[in-house]
N, C-alpha and C positions, 0 to 999 in steps of 0.2 A: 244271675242274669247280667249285673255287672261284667263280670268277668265275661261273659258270652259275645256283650257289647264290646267291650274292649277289644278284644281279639279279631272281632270283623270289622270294627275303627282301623282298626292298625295291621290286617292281615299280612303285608307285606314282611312289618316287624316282626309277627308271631312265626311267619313260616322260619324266616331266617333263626329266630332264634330256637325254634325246633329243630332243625336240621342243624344247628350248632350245638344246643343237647343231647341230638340223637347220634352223632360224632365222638363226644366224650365219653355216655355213656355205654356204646356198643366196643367202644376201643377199649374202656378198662373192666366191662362185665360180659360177660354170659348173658347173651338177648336172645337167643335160641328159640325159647318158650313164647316170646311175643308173638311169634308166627300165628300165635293161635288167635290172636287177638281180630286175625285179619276180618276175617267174616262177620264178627259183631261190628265191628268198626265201620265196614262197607254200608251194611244194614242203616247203622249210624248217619253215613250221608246222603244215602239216596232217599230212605225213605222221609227226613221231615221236608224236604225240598217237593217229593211228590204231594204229601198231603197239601200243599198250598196252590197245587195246581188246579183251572177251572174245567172242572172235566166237561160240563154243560157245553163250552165252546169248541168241544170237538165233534158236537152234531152240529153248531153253523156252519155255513156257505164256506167253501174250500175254494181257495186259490190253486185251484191245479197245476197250473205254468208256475208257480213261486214255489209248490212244495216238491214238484216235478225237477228241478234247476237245484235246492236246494241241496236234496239225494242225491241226483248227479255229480252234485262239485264231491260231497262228502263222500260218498265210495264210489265215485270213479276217480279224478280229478287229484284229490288230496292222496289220496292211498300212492296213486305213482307218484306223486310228489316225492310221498315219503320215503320212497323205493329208491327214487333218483339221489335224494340226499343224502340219505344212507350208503348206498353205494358209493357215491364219492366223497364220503369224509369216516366212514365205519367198514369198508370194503371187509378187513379184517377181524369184525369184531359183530358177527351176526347180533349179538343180544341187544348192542346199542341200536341196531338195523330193527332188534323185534321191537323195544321201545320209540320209536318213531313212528311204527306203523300201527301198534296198538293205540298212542294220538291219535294220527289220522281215520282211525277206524272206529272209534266210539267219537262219535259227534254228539253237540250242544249237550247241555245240561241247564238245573234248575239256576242257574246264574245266567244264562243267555234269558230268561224273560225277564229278569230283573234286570238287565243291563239294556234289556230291549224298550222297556217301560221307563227308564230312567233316558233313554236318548228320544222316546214319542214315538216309538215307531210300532207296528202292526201285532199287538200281542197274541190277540187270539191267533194269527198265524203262527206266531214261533212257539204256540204252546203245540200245536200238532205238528210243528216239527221236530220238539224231544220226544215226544210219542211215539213219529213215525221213526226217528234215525235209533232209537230206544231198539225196538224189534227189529229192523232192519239189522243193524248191530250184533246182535245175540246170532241172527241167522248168518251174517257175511264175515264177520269176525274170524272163524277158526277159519273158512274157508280161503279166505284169502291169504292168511298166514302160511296155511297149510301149502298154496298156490309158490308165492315168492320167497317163502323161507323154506319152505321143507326139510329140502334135501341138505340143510345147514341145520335146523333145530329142530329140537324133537318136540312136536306140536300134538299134545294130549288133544283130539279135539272134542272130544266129549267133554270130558272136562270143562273146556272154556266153555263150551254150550251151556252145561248144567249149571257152569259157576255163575253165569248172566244171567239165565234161566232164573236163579236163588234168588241173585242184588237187584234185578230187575223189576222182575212180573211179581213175583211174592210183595217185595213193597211197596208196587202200585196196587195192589188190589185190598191190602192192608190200611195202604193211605188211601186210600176210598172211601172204604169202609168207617176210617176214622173221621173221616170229615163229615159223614155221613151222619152218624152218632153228636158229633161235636156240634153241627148246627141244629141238630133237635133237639139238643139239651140247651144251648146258648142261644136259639137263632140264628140266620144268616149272617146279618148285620154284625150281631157281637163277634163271630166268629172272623168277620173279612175284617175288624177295624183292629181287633184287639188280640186276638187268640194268634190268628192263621202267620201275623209279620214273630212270633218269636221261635215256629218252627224253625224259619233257617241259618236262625242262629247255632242251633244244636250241628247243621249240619256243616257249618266252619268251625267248629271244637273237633270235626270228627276230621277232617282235613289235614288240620294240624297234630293231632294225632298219630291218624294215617303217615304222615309224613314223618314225623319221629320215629316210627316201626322203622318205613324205609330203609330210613339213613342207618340208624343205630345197629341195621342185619349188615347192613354195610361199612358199616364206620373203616374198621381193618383196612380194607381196600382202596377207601378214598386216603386216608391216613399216610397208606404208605405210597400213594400213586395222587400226589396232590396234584399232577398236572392235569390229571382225567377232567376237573371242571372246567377248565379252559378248554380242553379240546372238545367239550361236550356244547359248551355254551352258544359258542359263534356257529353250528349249524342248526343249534335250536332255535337263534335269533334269524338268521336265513331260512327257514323253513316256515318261523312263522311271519314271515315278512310276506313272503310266496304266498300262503292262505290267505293271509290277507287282502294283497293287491288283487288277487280272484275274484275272491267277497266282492271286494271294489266293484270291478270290473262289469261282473254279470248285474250287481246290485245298480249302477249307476245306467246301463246300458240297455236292459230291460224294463224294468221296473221302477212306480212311483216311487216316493222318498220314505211313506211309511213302509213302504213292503222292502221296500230295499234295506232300511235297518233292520228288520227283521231280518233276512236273507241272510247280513252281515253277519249278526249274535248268534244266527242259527245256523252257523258252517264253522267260518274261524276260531270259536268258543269250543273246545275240543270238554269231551268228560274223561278229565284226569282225575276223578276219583276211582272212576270203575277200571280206565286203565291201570291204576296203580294195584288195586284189587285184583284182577286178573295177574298182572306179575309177580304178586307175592306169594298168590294160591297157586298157579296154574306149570308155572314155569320157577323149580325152588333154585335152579342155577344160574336165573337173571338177575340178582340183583343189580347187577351195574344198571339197568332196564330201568328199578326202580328210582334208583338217583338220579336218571337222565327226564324221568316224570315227573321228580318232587323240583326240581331246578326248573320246569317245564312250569307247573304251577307259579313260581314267582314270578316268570317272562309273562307269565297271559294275564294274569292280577293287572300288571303293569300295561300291559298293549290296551287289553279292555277297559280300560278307563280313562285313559290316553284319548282312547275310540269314542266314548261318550263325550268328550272335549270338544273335540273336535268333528263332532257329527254336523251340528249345527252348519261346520262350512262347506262338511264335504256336502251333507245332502242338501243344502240350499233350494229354499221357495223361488 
């Protein structure tokens, strides 16, 4: 548990120095066989992030306009975002184009309520907003790929179906079931004060991870093409500047201050786990994809906590 702490203390540290392990040792080994790992790994971070969710609050009172806005921005909105930026900085290079879109197309995760809770803003809304962009996700995902990449990549789309289908629904109904169990054996109380905070720990060991697979099926190519991070970086910082200022936007211009942070953690807060899972499994000639996601993960670490900072003045009483 140490170590578990450590790692989500210092995640920025930990990513970086994964993808600098997974560099050395994908360039002087045979990583081949990690492939396989992908799928336990996925499982790894969705599901303790689920089990800490309060499912009870998604039969309360629904903000319709807030969860109605939220979807909107997340696949309409961000998707041509992603389309636009891609096109003008990856014109040539469909698979960086597929990893930008695959960002934009699996929205929030179990780190947007925690980030949601930590700036005071509307939880129980953004807990039915992983829920709803969750599903929504698994069904719009190949299709929209299928839509603007097509006729450039070849988009299994069964596949990406069944793969979300597996990392998704399977381990929410799993972490249900388990919290279920967990507070009849412990109580409620024991369960929310003590039990439920060291879930997602496990699921930032599997992050880092994750992102060591990555890099290390890739090492080769970043190795011999060191300018790729550079030309990757500055339109993932521009893109996610764009999500952001949106966020803002619709959050500051419709919406109270608590539904408006909400809004925020539940759009801009993109699920780079499952992205990254989908390009490992779905697509075995993207890896540059994957790199363009795990370098994705250290930008949003950073923006989303920057964003809790600074809440205080954007949302101002």
């Amino acid at each position: 548990m140490k170590l578990l702490l450590w790692i989500k203390n210092n995640l920025i540290l930990s990513i970086l120095l994964s993808m600098l392990f997974g560099i050395v040792i994908g360039y002087f080994f045979d990583v081949s066989k990690l492939k396989n790992l992908i799928l336990p790994l996925t499982f790894l971070l969705v599901y303790p992030m689920l089990v800490t969710l309060n499912f009870h609050s998604l039969l309360e009172k629904t903000n319709y306009k807030l969860q109605a806005s939220t979807q909107i921005i997340n696949f309409v909105v961000f998707p041509l975002l992603a389309y636009a930026v891609g096109y003008a900085f990856f014109l040539q290079e469909p698979y960086l184009r597929l990893g930008l879109l695959l960002i934009a197309l699996l929205p929030t995760s179990g780190m947007s309520i925690s980030w949601t809770a930590m700036a005071k803003g509307n939880v129980h809304e953004v807990i039915k907003m992983v829920v709803i962009g969750l599903m929504l996700g698994a069904v719009l995902t190949p299709l929209f790929i299928t839509v603007l990449l097509g006729t450039e990549v070849d988009v299994p789309f069964m596949t990406i179906f069944t793969q979300i289908i597996i990392v998704v629904f399977i381990p929410l109904i799993v972490a249900y079931i388990t919290q279920k169990i967990l507070m009849k054996r412990y109580s409620t109380e024991v369960f929310h004060k003590q039990i439920k905070p060291k879930f997602p720990l496990f699921s930032t060991l599997g992050v880092v991870i994750m992102i060591f697979v990555a890099v290390s099926l890739k090492a080769k190519v970043i190795v011999n093409n060191p300018e790729l991070l550079l030309r990757i970086i500055f339109p993932l910082l521009l893109f996610y500047f764009l999500m952001f200022a949106v966020s803002i936007f619709f959050a500051k211009t419709f919406f109270s201050n608590e539904e408006g942070i909400a809004l925020v953690n539940g759009s801009f807060i993109r699920n780079l786990s499952l992205a990254l899972a989908i390009v490992l499994s779905a697509f075995p000639n993207a890896g540059i994809a994957a790199v363009l996601i795990a370098i994705a993960y250290v930008l949003q670490v950073q923006i989303a906590a920057w964003n809790i900072k600074f809440s205080k003045y954007i949302f101002k009483k």
